[in-house]
BAROMI-716659 format. One line per field, with one value per residue (C-alpha): residue in three letters; z, x, y; residue number from 1. Coordinates in nm, 2 decimals. Each point is the difference from the previous one (the first is absolute). Example, Ala and Ser with C-alpha at 12.3 -4.5 7.8 and 13.67 -1.06 7.14 Angstrom:
2
r <- c(Ala  Ser)
c3 <- c(0.78  -0.07)
c1 <- c(1.23  0.14)
c2 <- c(-0.45  0.34)
k <- c(1  2)
END
This chain:
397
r <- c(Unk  Unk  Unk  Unk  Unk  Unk  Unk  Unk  Unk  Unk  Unk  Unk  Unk  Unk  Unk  Unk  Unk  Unk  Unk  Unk  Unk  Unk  Unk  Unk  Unk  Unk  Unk  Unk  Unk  Unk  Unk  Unk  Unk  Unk  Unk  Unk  Unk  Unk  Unk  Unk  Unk  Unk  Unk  Unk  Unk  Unk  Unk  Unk  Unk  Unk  Unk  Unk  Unk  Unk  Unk  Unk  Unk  Unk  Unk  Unk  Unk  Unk  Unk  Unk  Unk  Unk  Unk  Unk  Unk  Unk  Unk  Unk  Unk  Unk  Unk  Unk  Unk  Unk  Unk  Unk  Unk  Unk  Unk  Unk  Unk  Unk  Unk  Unk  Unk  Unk  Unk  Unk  Unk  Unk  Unk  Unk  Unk  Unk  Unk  Unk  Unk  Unk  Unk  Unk  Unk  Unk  Unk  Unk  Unk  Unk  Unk  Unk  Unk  Unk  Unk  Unk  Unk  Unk  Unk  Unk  Unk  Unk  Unk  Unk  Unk  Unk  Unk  Unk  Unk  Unk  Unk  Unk  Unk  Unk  Unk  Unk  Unk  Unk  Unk  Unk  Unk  Unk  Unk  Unk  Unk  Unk  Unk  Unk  Unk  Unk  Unk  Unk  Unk  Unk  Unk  Unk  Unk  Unk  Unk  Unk  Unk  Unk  Unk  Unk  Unk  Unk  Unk  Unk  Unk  Unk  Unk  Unk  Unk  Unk  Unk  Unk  Unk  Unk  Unk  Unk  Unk  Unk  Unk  Unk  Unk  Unk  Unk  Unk  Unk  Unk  Unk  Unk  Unk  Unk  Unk  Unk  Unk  Unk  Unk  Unk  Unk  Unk  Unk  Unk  Unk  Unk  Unk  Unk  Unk  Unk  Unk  Unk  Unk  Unk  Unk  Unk  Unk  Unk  Unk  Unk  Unk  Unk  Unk  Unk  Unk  Unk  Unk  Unk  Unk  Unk  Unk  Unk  Unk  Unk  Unk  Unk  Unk  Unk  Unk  Unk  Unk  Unk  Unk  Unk  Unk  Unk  Unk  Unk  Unk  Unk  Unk  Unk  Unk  Unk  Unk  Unk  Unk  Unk  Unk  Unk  Unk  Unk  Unk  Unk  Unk  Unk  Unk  Unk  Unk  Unk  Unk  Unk  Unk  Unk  Unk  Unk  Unk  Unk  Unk  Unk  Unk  Unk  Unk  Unk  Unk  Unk  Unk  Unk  Unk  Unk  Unk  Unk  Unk  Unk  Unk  Unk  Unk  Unk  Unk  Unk  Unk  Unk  Unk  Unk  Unk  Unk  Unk  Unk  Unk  Unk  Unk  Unk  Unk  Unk  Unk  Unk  Unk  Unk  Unk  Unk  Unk  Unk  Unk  Unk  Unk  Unk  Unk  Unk  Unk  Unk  Unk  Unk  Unk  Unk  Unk  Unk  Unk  Unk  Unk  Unk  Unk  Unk  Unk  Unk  Unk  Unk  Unk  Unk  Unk  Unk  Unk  Unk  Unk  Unk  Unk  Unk  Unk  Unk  Unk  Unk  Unk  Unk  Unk  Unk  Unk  Unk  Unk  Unk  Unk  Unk  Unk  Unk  Unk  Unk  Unk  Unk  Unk  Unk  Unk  Unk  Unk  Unk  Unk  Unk  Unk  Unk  Unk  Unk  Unk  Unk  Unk  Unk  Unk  Unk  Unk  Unk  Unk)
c3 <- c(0.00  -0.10  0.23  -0.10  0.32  -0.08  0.27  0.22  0.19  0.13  0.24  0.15  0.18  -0.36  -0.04  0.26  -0.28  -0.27  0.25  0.07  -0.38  -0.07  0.31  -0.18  -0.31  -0.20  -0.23  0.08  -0.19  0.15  -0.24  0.19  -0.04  0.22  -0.06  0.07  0.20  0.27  0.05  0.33  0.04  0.11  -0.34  -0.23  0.18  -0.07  -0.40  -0.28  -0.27  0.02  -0.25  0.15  -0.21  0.04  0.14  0.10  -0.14  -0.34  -0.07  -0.35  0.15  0.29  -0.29  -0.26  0.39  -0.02  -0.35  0.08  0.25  -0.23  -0.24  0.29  0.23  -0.22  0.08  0.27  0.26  0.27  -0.05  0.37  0.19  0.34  -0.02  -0.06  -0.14  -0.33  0.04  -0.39  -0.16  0.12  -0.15  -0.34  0.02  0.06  -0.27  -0.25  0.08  0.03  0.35  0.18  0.36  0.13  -0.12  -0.25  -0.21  0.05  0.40  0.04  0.06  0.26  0.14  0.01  0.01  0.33  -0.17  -0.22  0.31  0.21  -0.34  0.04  0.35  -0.09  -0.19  0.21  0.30  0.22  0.13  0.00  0.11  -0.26  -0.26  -0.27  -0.28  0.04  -0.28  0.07  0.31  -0.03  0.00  0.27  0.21  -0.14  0.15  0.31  0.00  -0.01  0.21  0.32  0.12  0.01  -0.32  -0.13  -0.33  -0.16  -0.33  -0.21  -0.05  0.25  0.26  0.38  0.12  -0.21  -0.07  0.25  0.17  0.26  -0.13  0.30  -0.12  -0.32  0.05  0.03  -0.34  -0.18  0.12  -0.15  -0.34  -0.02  0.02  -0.13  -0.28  -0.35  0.04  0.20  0.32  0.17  0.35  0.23  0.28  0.30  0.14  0.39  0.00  0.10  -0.32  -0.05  -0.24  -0.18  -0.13  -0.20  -0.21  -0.30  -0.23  -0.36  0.08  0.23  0.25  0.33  0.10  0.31  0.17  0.25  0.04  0.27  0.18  0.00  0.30  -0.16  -0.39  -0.20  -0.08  0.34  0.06  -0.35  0.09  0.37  0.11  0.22  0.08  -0.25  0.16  -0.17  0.08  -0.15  0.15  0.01  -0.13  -0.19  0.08  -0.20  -0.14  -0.15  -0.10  -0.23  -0.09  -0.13  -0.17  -0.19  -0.10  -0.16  -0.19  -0.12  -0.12  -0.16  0.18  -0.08  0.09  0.20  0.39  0.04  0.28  0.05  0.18  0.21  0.25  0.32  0.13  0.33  0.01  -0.10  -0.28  -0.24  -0.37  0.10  0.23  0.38  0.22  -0.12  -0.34  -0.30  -0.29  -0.27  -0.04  -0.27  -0.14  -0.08  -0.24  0.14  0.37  0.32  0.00  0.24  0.26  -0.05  -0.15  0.30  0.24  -0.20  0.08  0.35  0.07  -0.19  0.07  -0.39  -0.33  -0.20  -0.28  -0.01  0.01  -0.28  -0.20  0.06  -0.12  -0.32  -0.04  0.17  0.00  0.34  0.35  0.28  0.35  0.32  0.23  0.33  -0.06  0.26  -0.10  0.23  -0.06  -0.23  0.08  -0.15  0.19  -0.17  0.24  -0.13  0.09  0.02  0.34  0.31  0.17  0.35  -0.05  -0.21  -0.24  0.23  0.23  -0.19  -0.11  0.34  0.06  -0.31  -0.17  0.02  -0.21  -0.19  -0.35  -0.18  0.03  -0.24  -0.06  -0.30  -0.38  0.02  -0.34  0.20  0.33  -0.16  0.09  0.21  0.25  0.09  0.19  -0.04  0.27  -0.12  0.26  0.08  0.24  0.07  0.13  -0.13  0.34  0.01  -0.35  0.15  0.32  -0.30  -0.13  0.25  0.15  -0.32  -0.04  0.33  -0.02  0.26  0.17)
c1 <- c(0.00  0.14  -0.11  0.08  0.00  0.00  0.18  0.12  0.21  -0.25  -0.12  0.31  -0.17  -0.15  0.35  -0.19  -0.29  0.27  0.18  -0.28  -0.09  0.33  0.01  -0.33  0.17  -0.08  0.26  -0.03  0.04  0.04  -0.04  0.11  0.17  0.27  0.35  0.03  0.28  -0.23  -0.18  -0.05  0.20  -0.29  -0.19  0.27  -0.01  -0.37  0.04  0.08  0.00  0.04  -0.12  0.09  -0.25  0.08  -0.31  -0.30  -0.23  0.13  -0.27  0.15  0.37  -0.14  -0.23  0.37  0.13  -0.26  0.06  0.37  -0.10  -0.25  0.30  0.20  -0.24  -0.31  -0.38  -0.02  -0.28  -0.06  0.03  0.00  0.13  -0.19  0.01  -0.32  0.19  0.08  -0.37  -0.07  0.30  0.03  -0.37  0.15  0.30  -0.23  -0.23  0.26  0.21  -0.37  0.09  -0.34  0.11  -0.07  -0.25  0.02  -0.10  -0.35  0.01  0.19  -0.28  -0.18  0.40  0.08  -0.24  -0.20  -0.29  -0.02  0.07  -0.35  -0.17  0.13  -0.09  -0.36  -0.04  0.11  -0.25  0.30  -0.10  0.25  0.01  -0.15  0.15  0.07  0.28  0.07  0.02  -0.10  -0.09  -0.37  -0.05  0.22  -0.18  -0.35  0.18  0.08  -0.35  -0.15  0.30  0.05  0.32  0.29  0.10  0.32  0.21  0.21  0.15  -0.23  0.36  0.23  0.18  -0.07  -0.07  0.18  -0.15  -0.34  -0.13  -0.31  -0.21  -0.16  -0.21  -0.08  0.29  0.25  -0.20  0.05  0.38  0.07  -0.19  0.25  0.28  -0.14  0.22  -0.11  -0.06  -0.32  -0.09  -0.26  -0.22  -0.17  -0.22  0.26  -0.02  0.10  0.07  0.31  0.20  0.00  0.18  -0.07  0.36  -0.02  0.17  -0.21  0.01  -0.05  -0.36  -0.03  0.03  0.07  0.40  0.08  -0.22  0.12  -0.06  0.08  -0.21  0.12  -0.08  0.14  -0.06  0.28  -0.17  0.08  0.31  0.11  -0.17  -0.02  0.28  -0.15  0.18  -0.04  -0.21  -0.09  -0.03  -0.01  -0.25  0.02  -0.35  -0.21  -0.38  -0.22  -0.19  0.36  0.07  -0.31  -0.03  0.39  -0.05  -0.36  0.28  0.22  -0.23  -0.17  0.33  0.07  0.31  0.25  0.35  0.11  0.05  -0.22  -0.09  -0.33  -0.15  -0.35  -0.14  -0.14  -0.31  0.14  -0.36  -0.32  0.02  -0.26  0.00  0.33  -0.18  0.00  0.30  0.24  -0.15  0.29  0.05  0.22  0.30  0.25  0.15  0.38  0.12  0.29  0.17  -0.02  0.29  0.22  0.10  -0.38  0.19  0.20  -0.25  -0.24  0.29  0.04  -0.35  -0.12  0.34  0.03  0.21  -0.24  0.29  0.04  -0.40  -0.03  0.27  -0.19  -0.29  0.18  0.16  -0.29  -0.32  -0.03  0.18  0.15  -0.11  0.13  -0.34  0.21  0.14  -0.02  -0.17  0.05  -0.11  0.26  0.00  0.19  0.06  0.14  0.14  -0.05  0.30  -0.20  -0.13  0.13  -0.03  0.01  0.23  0.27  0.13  0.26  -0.31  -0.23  0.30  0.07  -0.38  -0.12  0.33  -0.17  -0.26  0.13  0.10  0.16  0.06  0.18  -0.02  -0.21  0.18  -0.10  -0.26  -0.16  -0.07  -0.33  -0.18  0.13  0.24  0.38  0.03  -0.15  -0.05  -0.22  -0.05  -0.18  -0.25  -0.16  -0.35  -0.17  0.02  0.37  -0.03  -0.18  0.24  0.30  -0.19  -0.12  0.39  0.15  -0.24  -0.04  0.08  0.24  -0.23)
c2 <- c(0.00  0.37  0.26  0.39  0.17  0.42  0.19  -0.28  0.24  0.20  0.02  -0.17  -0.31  -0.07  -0.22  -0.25  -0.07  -0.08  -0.23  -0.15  -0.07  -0.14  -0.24  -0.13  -0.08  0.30  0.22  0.36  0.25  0.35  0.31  0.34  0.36  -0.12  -0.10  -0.37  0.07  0.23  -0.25  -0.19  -0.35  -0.15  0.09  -0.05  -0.39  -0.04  0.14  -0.22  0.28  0.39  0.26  0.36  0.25  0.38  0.13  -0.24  0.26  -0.06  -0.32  -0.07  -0.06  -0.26  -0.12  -0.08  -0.15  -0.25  -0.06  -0.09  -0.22  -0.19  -0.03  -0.18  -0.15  -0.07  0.12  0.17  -0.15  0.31  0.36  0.16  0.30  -0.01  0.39  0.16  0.29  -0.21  -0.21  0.14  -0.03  -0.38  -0.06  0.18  -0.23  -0.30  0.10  0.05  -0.33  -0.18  -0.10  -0.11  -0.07  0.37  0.22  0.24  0.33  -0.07  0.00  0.29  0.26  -0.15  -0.10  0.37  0.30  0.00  0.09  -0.35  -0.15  0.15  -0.12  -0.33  0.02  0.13  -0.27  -0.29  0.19  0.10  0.31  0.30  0.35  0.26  0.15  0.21  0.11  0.36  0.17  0.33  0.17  0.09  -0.43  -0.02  0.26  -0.19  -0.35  0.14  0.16  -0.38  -0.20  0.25  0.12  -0.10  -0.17  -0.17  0.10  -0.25  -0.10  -0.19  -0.18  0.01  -0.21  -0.02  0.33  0.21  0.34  -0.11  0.30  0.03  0.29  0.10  0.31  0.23  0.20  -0.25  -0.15  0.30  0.05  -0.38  0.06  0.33  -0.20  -0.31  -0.19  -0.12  -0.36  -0.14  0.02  -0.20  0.16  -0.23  0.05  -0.04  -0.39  -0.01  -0.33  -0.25  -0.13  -0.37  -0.18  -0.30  -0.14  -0.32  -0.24  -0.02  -0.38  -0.02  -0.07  0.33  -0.29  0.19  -0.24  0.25  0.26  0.30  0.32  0.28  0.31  0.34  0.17  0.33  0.08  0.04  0.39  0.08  -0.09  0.17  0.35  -0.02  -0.19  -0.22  -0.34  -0.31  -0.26  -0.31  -0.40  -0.31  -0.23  -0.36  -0.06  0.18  0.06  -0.19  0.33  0.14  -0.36  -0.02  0.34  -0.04  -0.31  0.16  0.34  -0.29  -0.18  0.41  0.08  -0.31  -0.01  -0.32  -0.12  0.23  0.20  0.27  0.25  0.12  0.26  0.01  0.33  -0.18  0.27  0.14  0.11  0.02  0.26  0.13  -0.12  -0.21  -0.32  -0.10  -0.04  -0.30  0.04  -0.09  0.23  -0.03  0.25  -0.09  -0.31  -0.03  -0.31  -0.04  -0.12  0.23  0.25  0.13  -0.26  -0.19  -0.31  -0.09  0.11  -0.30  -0.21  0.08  -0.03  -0.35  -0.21  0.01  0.14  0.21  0.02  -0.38  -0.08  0.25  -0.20  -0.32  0.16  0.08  -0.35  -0.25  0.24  -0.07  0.01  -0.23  0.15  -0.20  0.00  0.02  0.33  0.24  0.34  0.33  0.39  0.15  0.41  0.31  0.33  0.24  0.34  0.34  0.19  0.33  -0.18  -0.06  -0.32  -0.12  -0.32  0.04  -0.27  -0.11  -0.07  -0.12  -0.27  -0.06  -0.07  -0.16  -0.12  -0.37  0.08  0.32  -0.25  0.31  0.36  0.26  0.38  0.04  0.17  0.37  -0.12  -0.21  0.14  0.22  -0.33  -0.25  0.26  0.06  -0.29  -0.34  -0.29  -0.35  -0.19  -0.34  -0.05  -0.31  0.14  0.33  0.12  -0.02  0.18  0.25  0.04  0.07  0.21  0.25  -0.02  0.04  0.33  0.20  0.33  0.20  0.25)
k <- c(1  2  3  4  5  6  7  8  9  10  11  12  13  14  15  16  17  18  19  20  21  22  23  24  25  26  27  28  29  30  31  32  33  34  35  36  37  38  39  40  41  42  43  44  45  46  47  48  49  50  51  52  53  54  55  56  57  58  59  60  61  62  63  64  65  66  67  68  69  70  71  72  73  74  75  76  77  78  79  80  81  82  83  84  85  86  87  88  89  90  91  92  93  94  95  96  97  98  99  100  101  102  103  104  105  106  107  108  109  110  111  112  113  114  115  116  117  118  119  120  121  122  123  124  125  126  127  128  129  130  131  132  133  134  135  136  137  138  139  140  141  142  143  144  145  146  147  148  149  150  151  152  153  154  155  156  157  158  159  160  161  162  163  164  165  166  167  168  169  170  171  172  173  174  175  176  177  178  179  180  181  182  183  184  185  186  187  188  189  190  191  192  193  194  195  196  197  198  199  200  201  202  203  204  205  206  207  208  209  210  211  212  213  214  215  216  217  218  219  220  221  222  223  224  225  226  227  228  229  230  231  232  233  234  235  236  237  238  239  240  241  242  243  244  245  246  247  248  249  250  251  252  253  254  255  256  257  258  259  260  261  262  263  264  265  266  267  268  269  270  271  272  273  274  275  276  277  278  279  280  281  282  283  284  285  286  287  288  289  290  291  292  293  294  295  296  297  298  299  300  301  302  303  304  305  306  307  308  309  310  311  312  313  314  315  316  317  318  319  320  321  322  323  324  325  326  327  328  329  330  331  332  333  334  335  336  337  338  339  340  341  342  343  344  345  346  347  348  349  350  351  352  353  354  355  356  357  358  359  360  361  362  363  364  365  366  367  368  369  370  371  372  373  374  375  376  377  378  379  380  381  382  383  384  385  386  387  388  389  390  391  392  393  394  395  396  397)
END
């Protein structure tokens, strides 16, 4: 089996997918704008061909590295990146090479604009927020007439929270259609609601192989624009109203061989036009695996290898789970150094070093959402979770 894998280098842990791939028999290929040479050891072990590109952007270069690979290697069998920056391109690549094993030009609306996506939604009789494009302020003002205050702005493409803003009233509207850039935005009637995730491994069948997801007791918005701290866990089980409700946004969006991490509002409330108190809504879908430290966090928290069940999945269609595994709560804090704390990271080492599994100070790109410093830490009940939690995050008075 030849499998392409765009980007391989990035983001850096993406080496662990290739090495998986190869220790399942499979020749990778790795097509990237980096020197061979630059990159790591451990993904220069797990390649069996290299085709540097100078820019990724530029399709019809990665499109002549796949060609050269063909010449060596044969037909190739998998076209993938993981990234959900390069989701399109790998459908064009797949498309033009006639490679059926992801999806392709077809699937990319619904895949990409947030719009497509409530429409899918709609469709399927998920319920999510309302909404509208804005394209000129007079409709926005008439949205906001029907929604209520506050709303939400976002790209109708974009990534994570980039560029999401809480309009709160008609002059902060009219101050973000002044300064409001070409491509589309999408306003929704505010949701206040805790984030759950729905993070599966998806079978050639839209077979459901492994099922996670996490709950984010602080939404990515805030933390970017208020810096609050980044809270979020992986639980050990998922309740059985995300777990359908996941599995019916899988089989809407037609969604095959593949990780993907899905979104869902849970009602804090009863709120008008929204639904009762632990109500689910649907937020956004992303075609592609959790970012950011997610991966290992799904590792730590099921006793398992995400990367190596999603390379069975590409070589067997299925996975091999070992029923006596141990699962815990898996939780990330990540410290705003705008904040002061009451225990310091000496003492919260010195306190939780037997369950704090890894801490770093964050790259200045990636603080916006996840902090300066990062601690992930396992907890074996939810109220342990919580105890790490409220330690990690009490404020000096």
């Amino acid at each position: 089996m030849n499998f392409v894998f765009i980007s391989p280098h990035f983001p850096p842990h993406y080496w662990r997918f290739c090495a998986a791939l190869k220790e399942n028999g499979i020749r990778v290929l790795g097509i990237a704008d980096t020197p061979y040479e630059h990159l790591l050891p451990e993904l220069q072990a797990s390649l069996d061909d290299y085709y540097q590109v100078p820019s990724l952007e530029d399709g019809d270069a990665v499109l002549r590295g796949i060609g050269w690979f063909i010449s060596r290697h044969g037909a190739m069998d998998w076209i993938e990146s993981n990234n959900e920056y390069w989701l399109a391109q790998d459908a064009w690549l797949r498309t033009m090479f006639n490679v059926k094993t992801g999806p392709g030009l077809e699937m990319m609306d619904s895949y990409k604009r947030k719009s497509a996506m409530k429409a899918v939604y709609a469709g399927a009789g998920i319920h999510s927020a309302p909404w509208q494009l804005a394209t000129t302020l007079e409709e926005a003002l008439a949205f906001a007439g029907r929604a209520g205050w506050p709303l939400v702005a976002k790209p109708d493409v974009g990534v994570g929270a980039n560029d999401t803003f809480r309009l709160d009233d008609e002059q902060v509207l009219r101050a973000f259609f002044g300064r409001l850039p070409l491509r589309p935005y999408l306003l929704e009637k505010y949701v206040d609601g805790e984030i759950c995730s729905y993070d599966a491994l998806i079978g050639s069948r839209g077979q459901p192989l492994y099922e996670t997801g996490n709950i984010t007791r602080v939404s990515v918005m805030d933390v970017v624009n208020e810096k609050t701290e980044s809270i979020y866990m992986i639980v050990p089980q998922l309740a059985k109203d995300l777990a359908a409700l996941g599995r019916r946004a899988v089989s809407a969006f037609g969604v095959k061989s593949r990780l993907v991490h899905f979104e869902f509002f849970r009602l804090n409330s009863d709120q008008e036009g929204l639904g009762k108190k632990g109500d689910l809504l649907g937020l956004e879908v992303n075609m592609r695996p959790s970012g950011g430290f997610t991966p290992d966090m799904i590792n730590y928290a099921g006793s398992v290898d995400i990367h190596r069940l999603w390379a069975d999945m590409v070589l067997r269609d299925n996975v091999r789970l070992d029923p006596s595994r141990k699962t815990y709560y898996c939780v990330f804090v990540g410290r705003q150094d705008v904040r002061s704390y009451r225990h310091s990271h000496q003492e919260l080492l010195r306190d939780w070093g037997h369950r704090v599994m890894h801490h770093e100070r964050m790259p200045e790109a990636l603080t916006g959402a996840m902090g300066n410093t990062a601690y992930i830490a396992q907890c074996i009940s939810r109220d342990e979770a919580e105890a790490f939690i409220s330690y990690a995050c009490e404020h000096r008075q």
